[in-house]
C-alpha positions as CSV (number, residue, x, y, z in Angstrom):
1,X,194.5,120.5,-94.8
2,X,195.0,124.3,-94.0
3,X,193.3,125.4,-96.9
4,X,190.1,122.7,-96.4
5,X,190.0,124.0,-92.4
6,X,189.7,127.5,-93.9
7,X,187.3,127.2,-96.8
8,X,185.1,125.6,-94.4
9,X,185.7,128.4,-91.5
10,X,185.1,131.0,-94.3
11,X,181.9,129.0,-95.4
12,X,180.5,128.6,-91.6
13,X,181.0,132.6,-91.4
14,X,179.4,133.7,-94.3
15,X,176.2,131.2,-93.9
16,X,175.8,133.1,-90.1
17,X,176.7,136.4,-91.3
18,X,173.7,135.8,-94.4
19,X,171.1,134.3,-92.3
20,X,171.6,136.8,-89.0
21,X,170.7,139.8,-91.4
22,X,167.3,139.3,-91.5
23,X,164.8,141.9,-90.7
24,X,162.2,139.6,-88.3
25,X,165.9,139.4,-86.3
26,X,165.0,142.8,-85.1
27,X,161.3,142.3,-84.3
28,X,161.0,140.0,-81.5
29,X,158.2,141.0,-79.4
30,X,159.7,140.9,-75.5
31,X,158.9,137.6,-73.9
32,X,156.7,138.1,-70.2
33,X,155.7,141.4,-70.4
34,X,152.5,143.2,-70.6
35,X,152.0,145.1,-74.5
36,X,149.5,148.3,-74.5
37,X,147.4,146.4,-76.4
38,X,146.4,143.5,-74.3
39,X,146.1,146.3,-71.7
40,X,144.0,148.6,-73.7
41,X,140.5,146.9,-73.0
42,X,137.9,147.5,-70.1
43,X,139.8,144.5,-68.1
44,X,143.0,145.5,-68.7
45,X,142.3,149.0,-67.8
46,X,140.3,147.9,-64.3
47,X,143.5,145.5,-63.6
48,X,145.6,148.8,-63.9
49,X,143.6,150.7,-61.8
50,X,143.2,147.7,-59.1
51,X,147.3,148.5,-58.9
52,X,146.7,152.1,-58.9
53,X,144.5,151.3,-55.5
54,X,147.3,148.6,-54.3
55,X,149.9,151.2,-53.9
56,X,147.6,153.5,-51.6
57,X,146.4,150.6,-49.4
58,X,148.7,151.1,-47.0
59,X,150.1,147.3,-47.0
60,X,153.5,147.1,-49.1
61,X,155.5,143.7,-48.7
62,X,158.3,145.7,-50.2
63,X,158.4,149.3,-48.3
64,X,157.1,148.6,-45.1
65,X,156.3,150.4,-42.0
66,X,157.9,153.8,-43.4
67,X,155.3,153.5,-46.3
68,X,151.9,153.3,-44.4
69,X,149.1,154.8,-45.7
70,X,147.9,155.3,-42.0
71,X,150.9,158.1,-42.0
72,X,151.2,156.7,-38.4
73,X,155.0,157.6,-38.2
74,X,154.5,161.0,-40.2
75,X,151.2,161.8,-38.3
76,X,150.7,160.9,-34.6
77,X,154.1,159.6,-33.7
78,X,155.5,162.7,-35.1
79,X,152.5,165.2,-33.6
80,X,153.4,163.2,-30.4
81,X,149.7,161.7,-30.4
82,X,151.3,158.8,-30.0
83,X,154.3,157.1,-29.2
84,X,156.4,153.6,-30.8
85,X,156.9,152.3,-27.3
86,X,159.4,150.1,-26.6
87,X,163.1,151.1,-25.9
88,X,165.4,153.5,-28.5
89,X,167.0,150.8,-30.2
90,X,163.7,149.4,-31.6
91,X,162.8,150.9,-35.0
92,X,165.3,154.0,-34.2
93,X,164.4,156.2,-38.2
94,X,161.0,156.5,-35.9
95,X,163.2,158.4,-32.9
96,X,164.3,161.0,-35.4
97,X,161.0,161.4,-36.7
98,X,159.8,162.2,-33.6
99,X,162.0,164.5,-32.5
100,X,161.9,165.9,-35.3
101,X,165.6,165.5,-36.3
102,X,165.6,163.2,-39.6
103,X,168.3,163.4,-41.5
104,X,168.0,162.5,-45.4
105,X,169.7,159.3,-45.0
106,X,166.6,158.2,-42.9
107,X,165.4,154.5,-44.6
108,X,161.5,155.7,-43.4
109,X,161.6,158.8,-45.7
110,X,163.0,157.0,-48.7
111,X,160.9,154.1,-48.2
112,X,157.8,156.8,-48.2
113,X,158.6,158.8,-51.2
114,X,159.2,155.5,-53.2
115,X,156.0,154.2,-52.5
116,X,154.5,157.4,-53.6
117,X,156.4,157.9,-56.8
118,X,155.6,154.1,-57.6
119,X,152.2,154.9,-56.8
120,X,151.8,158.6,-59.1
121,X,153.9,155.8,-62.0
122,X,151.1,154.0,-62.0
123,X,148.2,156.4,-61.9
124,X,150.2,158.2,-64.5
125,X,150.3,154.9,-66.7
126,X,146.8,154.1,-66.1
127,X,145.7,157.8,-67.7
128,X,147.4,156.8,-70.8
129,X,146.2,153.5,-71.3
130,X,142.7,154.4,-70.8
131,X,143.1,157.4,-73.2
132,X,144.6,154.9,-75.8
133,X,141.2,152.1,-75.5
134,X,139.1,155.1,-76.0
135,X,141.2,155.9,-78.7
136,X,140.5,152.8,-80.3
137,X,137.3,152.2,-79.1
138,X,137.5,149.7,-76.7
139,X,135.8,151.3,-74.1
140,X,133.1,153.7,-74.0
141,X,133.7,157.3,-73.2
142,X,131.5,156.8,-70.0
143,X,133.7,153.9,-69.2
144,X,136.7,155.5,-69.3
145,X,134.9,158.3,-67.2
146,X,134.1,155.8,-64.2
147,X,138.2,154.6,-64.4
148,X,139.7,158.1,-64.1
């Protein structure tokens, strides 16, 4: 009985170890992303650009009020043009601002200088896509004028 259970082990083994070494194994093409080559066309190209814009609008869902465009906090509350109102415990990383006493741990300033790298990332990425659908001739070279 031994000797059956381990033929049949050593059979189970060797069919997964033969039919796992197979080059298409290592090929697989990443399920829900975006490839360079569906982005590499005029409309791929305007959506990346349309995300370039997104970033500098002013209106982030994930940085908030230290991220405005409007530079409100890093402008006129901090040229004392204007002031937060309210009493110091509301929206207190705007009282050091102010005063001009921010330490690095400040949530505004990180929340700031991510929205900005995220935003040079994707102007960055948007250069280099267009460049490749000139490249291959997707787009015109006055097209890819007009997007950068």
């Amino acid at each position: 009985m031994k000797k059956r259970y381990l033929i049949f082990t050593l059979s189970v083994a060797i069919a997964l170890i033969i039919g796992s070494c197979g080059k298409s194994f290592l090929n697989v093409k990443p399920v829900g992303s975006l490839s360079q080559d569906i982005l590499a066309t005029k409309d791929g190209v305007n959506a990346m650009l349309v995300g370039c814009y997104s970033e500098l609008d002013g209106k982030s869902a994930t940085w908030g009020w230290g991220a405005s465009a409007v530079n409100w906090i890093y402008g006129d509350c901090r040229a004392a043009m204007a002031s937060k109102g309210s009493d110091g415990a509301d929206q207190p990383n705007i009282n050091s601002i102010q005063t001009y006493s921010e330490i690095a741990t400040n949530d505004y300033l990180n929340a700031q200088w991510k929205q900005l790298y995220d935003a040079i990332v994707r102007c960055n990425k948007t250069i280099v896509i267009t460049n490749e659908a000139l490249t291959a001739g997707t787009i015109t070279q006055d097209e890819a004028t007009g997007f950068l």
